[in-house]
C-alpha positions in Angstrom: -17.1 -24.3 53.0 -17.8 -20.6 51.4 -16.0 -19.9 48.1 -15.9 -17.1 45.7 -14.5 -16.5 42.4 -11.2 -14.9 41.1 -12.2 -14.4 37.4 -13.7 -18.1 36.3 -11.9 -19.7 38.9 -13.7 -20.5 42.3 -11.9 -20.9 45.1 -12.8 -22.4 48.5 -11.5 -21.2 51.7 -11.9 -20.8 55.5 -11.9 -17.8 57.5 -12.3 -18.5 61.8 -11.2 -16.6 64.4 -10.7 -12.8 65.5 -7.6 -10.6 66.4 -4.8 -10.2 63.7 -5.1 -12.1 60.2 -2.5 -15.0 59.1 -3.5 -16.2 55.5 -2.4 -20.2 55.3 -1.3 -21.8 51.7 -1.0 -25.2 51.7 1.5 -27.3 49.3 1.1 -29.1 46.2 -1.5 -32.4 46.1 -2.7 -31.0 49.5 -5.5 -29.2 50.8 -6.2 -26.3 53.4 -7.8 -29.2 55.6 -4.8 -31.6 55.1 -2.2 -29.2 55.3 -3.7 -27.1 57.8 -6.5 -28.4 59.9 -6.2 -32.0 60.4 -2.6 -31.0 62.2 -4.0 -28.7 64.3 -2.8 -25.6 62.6 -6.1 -23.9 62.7 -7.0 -24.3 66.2 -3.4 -24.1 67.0 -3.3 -20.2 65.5 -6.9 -19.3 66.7 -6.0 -20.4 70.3 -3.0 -18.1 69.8 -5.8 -14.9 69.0 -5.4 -15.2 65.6 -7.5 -14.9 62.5 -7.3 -17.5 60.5 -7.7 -17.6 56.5 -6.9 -20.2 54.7 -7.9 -21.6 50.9 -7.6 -24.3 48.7 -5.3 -23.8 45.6 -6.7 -23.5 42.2 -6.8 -27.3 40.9 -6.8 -28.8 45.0 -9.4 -29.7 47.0 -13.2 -27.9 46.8 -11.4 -25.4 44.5 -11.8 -25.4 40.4 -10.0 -28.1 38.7 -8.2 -26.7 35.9 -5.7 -28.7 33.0 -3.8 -26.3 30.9 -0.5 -25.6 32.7 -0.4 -22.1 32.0 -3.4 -21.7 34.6 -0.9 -22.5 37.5 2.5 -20.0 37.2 3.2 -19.2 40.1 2.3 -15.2 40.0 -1.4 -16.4 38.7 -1.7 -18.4 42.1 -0.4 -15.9 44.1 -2.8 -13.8 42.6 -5.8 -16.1 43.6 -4.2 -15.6 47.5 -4.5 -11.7 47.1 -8.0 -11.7 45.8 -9.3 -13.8 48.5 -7.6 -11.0 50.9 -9.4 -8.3 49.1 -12.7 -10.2 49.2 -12.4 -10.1 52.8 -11.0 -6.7 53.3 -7.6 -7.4 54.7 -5.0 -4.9 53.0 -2.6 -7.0 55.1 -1.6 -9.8 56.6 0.9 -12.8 57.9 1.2 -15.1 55.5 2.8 -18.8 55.8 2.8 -21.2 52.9 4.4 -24.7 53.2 6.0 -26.2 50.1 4.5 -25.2 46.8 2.6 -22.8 49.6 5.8 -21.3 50.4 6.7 -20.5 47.0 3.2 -18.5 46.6 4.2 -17.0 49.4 7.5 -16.2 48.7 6.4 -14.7 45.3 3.8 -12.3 47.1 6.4 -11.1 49.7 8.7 -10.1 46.5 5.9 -8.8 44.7 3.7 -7.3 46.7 5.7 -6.8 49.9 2.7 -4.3 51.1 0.5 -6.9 51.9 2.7 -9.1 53.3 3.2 -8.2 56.8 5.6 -11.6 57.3 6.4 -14.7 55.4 6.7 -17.9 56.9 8.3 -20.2 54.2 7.9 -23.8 55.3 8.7 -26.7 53.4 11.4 -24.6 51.2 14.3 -23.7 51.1 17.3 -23.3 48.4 15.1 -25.1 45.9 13.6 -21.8 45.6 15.9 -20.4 43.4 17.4 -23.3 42.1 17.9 -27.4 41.6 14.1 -27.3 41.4 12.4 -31.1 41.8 12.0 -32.4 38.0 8.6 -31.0 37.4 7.8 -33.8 34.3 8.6 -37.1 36.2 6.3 -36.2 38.9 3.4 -35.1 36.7 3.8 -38.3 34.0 4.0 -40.4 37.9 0.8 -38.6 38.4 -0.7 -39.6 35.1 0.2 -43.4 34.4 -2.3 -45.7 34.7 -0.7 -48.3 37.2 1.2 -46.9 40.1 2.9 -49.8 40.6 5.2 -49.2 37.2 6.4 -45.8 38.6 10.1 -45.7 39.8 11.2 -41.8 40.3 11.3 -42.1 43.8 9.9 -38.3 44.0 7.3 -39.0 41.2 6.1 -42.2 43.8 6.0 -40.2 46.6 3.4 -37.7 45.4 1.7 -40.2 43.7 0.8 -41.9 46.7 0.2 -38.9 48.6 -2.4 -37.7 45.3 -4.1 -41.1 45.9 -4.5 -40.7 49.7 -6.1 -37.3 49.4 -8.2 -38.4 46.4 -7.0 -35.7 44.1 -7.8 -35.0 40.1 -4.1 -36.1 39.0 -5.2 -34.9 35.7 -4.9 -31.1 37.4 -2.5 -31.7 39.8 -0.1 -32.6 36.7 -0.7 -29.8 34.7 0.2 -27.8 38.2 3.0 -29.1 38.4 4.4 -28.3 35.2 3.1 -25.1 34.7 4.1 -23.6 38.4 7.6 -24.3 38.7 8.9 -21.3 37.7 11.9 -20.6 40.0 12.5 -17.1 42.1 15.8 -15.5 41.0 18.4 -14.8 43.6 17.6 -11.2 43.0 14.1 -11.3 43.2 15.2 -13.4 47.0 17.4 -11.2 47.5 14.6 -8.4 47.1 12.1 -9.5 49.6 12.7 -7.3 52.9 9.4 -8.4 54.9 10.3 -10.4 58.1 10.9 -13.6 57.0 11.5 -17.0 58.9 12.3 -20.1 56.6 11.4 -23.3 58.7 12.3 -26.6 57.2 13.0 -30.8 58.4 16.2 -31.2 59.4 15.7 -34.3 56.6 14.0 -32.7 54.2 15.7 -33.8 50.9 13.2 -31.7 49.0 13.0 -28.2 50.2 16.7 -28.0 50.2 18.9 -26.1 53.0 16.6 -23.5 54.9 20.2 -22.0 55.7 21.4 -21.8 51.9 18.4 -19.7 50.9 18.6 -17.6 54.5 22.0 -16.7 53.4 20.4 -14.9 50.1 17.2 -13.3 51.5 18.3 -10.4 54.0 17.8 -10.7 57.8 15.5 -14.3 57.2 15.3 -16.4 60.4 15.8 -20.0 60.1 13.5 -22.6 61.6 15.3 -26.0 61.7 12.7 -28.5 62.3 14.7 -31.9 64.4 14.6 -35.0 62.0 11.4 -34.4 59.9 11.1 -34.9 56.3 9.3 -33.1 53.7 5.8 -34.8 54.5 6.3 -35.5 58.3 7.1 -31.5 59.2 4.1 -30.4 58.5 2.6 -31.2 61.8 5.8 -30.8 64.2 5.5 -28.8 67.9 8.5 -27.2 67.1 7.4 -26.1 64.0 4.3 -25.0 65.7 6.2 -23.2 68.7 8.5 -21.3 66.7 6.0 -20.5 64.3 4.2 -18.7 66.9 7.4 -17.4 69.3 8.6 -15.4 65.4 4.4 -13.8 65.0 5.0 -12.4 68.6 8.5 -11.0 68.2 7.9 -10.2 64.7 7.5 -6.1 64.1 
């Protein structure tokens, strides 16, 4: 897998396919292959003549494993996405982020709207700007000893899905604490690339798609039929009308 660096940090990534680029950021405790390629996003996109770029977040996968929390806000990792663009020479590009993904992505479309030709958020939804997932009971869940002696149900969850993907916990924790910042309304409210928010219809952790559509301008909503948080990620109709918004989009 080729890598380069951002500063210290190396960062691993993919880039297959030809036609016009869609850069993929995957959530927290995944990886660009979890996330992206083992459910058939890649091939999915590059049969749809796409270029397809995707990385592995700072602390994740074959990417530099870092344990201060200040080494993950938000704008820092946002930042990794936008020098991986500029090592390949793409001014711009789709971009589509799922979970903590779709916060990087959601950060770069506010911040740097001229590279951002759209922004797929997936995986989030009001929890963008607010009611944000307890940041410390998932990070001590990911740094007790025994799982067994966990019992935040959330904390559990990505425990489990930590140990499944064999993850440093050590970094994953100090991610989670240190890239929780929440967007402001305003800042939502300021992002005017085309936008289409696509979240499970059961997804108890992104929050309503519709609540955050109603306070970013013109966003399209994605409701994806009785998937949670981890079981969306995969979905046809995700897929479908991820694909039906990149045609229509300008």
């Amino acid at each position: 897998m080729p890598s380069f660096h951002n500063g210290s940090v190396e960062i691993a990534y993919l880039d297959e396919g030809e036609g016009d680029p869609i850069v993929l950021i995957h959530g927290f405790a995944s990886s660009m292959s979890v996330n992206w390629g083992y459910t058939g996003w890649v091939s999915e996109l590059r049969k749809a003549g796409r270029r397809v770029i995707a990385l592995d977040n700072r602390g994740h996968g074959g990417s530099s494993k870092l344990y201060d929390p200040e080494d993950y806000h938000i704008g820092t990792m946002a930042g990794d996405v936008g020098a991986l663009m500029d090592h390949l020479g793409i001014p711009r590009a789709d971009l589509m982020g799922y979970s903590m993904g779709g916060r990087i992505t959601a950060y770069l479309a506010y911040s740097a709207p001229e590279r951002v030709r759209s922004a797929i958020l997936g995986g989030i939804g009001i929890r963008l700007i607010k009611d944000a997932v307890l940041a410390e009971n998932v990070a001590q869940a990911l740094e007790a000893d025994d799982a067994a002696g966990i019992t935040d149900p959330l904390g559990k969850t990505f425990r489990s899905f930590a140990d499944q993907t064999r993850s440093d916990r050590r970094a994953l924790a100090a991610c989670m604490r240190g890239s929780r910042r929440l967007m402001t309304s305003e800042e939502a409210a300021a992002i005017t690339v085309p936008t289409l928010i696509a979240v499970g219809t059961v997804d108890d952790v992104a929050g309503s798609a519709h609540a955050l559509a109603e306070v970013i301008p013109q966003a399209q909503v994605l409701d994806i039929p009785d998937r949670d948080h981890m079981r969306a990620v995969g979905d046809r109709v995700y897929k479908a009308g991820v694909k039906d918004f990149l045609a229509q989009r300008p």
